[in-house]
N, C-alpha and C positions, 0 to 999 in steps of 0.2 A: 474509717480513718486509717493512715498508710501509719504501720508501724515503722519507730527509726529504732538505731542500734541504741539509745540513749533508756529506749521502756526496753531493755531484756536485761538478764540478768538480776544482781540481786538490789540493785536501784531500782526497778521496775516493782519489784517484791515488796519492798520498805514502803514506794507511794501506794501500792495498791493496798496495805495495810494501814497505813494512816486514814484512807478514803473507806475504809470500813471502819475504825473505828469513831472519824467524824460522823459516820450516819449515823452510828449505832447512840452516838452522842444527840444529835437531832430526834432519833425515832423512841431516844430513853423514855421522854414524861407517857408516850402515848402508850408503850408499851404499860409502863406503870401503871397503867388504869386497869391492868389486868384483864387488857383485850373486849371491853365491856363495851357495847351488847356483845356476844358469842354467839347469839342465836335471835331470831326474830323476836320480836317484839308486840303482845299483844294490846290495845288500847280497846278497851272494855268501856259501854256504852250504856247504860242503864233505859234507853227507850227504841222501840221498831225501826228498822229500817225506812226509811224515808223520811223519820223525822226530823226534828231540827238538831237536838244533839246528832243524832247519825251521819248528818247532812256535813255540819264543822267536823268530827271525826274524820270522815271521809278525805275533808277537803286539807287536811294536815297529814294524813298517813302518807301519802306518796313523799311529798316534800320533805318530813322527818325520817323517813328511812334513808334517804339518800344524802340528809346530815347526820346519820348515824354509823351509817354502813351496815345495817340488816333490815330486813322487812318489816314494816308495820302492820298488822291484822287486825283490823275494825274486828271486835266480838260482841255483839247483840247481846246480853241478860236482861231485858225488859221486867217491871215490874216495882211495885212499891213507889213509884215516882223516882224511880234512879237510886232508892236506897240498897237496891239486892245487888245491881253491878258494884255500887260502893263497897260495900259489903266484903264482894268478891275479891276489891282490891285491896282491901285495907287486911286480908287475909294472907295475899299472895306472899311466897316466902322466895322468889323464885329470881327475885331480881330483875325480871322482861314484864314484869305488866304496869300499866299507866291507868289513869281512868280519866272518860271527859265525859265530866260532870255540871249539873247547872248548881244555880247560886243554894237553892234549898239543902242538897247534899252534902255543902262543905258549912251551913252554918246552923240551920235552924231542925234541924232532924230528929236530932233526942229530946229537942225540948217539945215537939208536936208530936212526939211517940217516944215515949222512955222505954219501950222493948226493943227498939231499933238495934241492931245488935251490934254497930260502930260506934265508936264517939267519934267527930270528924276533927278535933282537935288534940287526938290521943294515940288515933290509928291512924290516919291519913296525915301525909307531906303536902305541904301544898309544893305546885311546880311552877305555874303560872294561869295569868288571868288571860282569855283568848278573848272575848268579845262582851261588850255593855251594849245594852236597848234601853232606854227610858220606855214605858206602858204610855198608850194615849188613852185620858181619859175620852171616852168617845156617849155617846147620849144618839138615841132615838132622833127617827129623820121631823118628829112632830116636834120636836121642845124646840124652845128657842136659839135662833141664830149665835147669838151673843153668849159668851162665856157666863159672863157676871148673872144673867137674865139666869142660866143655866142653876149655877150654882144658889141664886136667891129662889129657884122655883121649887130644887129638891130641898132645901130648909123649908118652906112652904108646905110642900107633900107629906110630909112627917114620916110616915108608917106603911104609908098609900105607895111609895114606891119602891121596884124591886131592882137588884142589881146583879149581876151574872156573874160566875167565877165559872174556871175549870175543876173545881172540888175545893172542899176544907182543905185549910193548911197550905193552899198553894199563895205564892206571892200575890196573886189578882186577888184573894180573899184577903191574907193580910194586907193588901196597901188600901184596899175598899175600907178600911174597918179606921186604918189610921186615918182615911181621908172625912170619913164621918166623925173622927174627932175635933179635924182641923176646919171643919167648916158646919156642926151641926147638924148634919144630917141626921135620920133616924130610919136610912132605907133597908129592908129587910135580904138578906143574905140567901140566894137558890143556887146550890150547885148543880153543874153540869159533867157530864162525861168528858169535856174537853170545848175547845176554845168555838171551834165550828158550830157547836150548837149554844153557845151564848149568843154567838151571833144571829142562827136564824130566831133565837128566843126575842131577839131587838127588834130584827124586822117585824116578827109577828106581836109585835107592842107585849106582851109577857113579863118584860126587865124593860127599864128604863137606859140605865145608864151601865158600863162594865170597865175596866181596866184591862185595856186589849196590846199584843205585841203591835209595833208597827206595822210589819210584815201582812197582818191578818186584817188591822184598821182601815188602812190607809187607802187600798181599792175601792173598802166600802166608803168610805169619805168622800173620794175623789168623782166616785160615781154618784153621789145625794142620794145615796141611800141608809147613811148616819151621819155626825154631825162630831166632828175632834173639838173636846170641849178645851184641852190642854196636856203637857208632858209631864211626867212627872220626874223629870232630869233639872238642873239647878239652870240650863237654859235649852235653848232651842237646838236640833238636832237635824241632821239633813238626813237621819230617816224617814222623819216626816216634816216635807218643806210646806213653810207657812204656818207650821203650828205655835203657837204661842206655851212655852213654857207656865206651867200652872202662877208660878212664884209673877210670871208678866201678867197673872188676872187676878192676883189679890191673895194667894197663899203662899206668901212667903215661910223658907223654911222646908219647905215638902219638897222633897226628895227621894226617889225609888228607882232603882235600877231592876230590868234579872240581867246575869250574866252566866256565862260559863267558863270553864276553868278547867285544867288539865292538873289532878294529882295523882300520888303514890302512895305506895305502904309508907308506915313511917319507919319502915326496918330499914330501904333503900338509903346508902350512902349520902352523904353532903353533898358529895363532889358528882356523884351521878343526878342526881336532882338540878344541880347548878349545869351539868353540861347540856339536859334536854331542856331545861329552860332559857339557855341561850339559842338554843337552835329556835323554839319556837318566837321566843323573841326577834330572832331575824326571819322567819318564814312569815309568820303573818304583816308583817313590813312587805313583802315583795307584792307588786302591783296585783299581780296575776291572782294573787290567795288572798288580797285585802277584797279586791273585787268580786271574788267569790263570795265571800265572807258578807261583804254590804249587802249581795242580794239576796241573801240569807236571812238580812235584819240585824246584821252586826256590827258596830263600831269598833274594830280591834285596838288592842291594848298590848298584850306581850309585856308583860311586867315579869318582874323578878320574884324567887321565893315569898322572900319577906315581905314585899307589894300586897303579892295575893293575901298572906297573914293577914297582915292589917286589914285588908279590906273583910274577910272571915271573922276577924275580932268585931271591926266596927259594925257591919248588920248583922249581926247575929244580939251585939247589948242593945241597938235601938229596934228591933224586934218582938227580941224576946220579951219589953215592956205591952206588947201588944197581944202577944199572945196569952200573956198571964192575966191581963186587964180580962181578954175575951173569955177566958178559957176554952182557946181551940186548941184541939186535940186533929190529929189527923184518923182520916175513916179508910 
């Protein structure tokens, strides 16, 4: 730009001073946050690399650093079903760490182990809710076609049939337990190391019927090699298309999600809590991280603090009645 005689001198001086103090006027609130983050950002993971928390961590660290302004650091602590990464976060004093955790972590944890060393309601912020799956109840390739057929054969079977979890205390255990209240059942409860061998436990006729993600289902479905008996979401889902919500074959009321969720210590500020929960509220909205996310088995949410709250309050009191009915304890 050609300078004229009108910018020298001390008119030049006076605009080039108002033009600093209007930025400094614009750049005040951001500064006021006291430059937060300062330094990368770690988001702490409570299961293996590869797995599905790792997988959604993964698929938000790029995107949230880049609405942060510092690096995010997926960090692996494996162990306890997610309660040791919690743990870790609900300790940090440091300001930079996050945790992405599933639904067990932020609700039912102390009550399936009272040594657990967090309370998720005392230690942990929540920040936001990332993604919901409804479970499909799924049944052995031999039992019948029909839902109803399904559900009147295992009230029949009494005792005689078995059902598959990933372990005590995991959601596939507790929604199995509530599902035998809501429909009579009396089928006997075998834990597994994890969801992969429920499943070969099905084909090899072992377990009858299990509470499976979509993600893990729906193959086996699609190939008749098991049979989606129903969701267990208040309706139908295009994780799994064509399946009949439980409540459309005659259990109305039944209701069960897992989800995951991004929290923090509960030391970290309001205001910092509120600005990573806006960010992921608009990341998991963009096309690119939703679609990741679906083929992951997610239906994202991106809710606000208080969202997440509530949804932490409410399964955890219609839970906890089920875990104190069973007295499950976590192993």
């Amino acid at each position: 730009m050609q300078t004229t005689w009108a910018d020298k001198g001390p008119n030049r001086q006076r605009r080039m001073a108002l033009r600093l103090l209007a930025g400094a006027a614009i750049a005040g609130p951001v500064w006021a946050q006291g430059g937060w983050p300062s330094r990368p950002l770690r988001l702490v993971v409570g299961f293996p690399p590869g797995s599905s928390p790792d997988l959604t961590a993964r698929a938000l660290a790029d995107p949230l650093a880049q609405a942060l302004g510092q690096p995010v650091v997926v960090e692996n602590r494996p162990g306890a079903g997610g309660n040791i990464a919690a743990d870790v976060v609900a300790r940090a004093r440091d300001e930079h760490t996050l945790g992405l955790m599933i639904n067990g972590n932020l609700t039912i944890a102390k009550l399936l182990n009272p040594a657990t060393p967090y309370d998720p309601f005392t230690d942990l912020a929540p920040v936001s809710l990332i993604g919901t799956a409804p479970l499909v109840l799924t049944a052995a390739a031999a039992l019948p076609a029909e839902a109803a057929a399904v559900l009147a054969a295992g009230r029949a079977a009494g005792d005689r049939w078995n059902y598959g979890s990933p372990g005590v205390g995991t959601i596939a255990h507790i929604g199995m337990e509530m599902l035998k209240a809501a429909t009579g059942w009396r089928a006997v409860h075998v834990p597994y190391p994890g969801n992969p061998q429920v499943i070969n436990a099905m084909l090899q006729g072992d377990v009858q019927v299990a509470l499976l993600p979509p993600g893990l289902a729906m193959p086996q479905v699609q190939s008749g090699r098991l049979r989606a008996v129903g969701l267990t979401s208040a309706g139908r889902s295009t994780l799994a298309p064509g399946v009949p919500s439980l409540a459309e074959v005659g259990l109305r009321g039944f209701e069960l999600e897992i989800w995951n969720a991004v929290a923090a210590p509960a030391t970290l500020p309001a205001e910092r809590i509120r600005r990573v929960a806006e960010a992921l509220a608009d990341i998991v909205r963009r096309p690119d991280v939703r679609q990741k996310l679906f083929s992951q088995g997610w239906q994202v949410a991106g809710t606000s603090p208080e969202a997440l709250a509530r949804r932490m309050r409410d399964d955890t009191a219609r839970l906890k009645a089920v875990i104190e009915r069973n007295g499950i304890r976590a192993q």
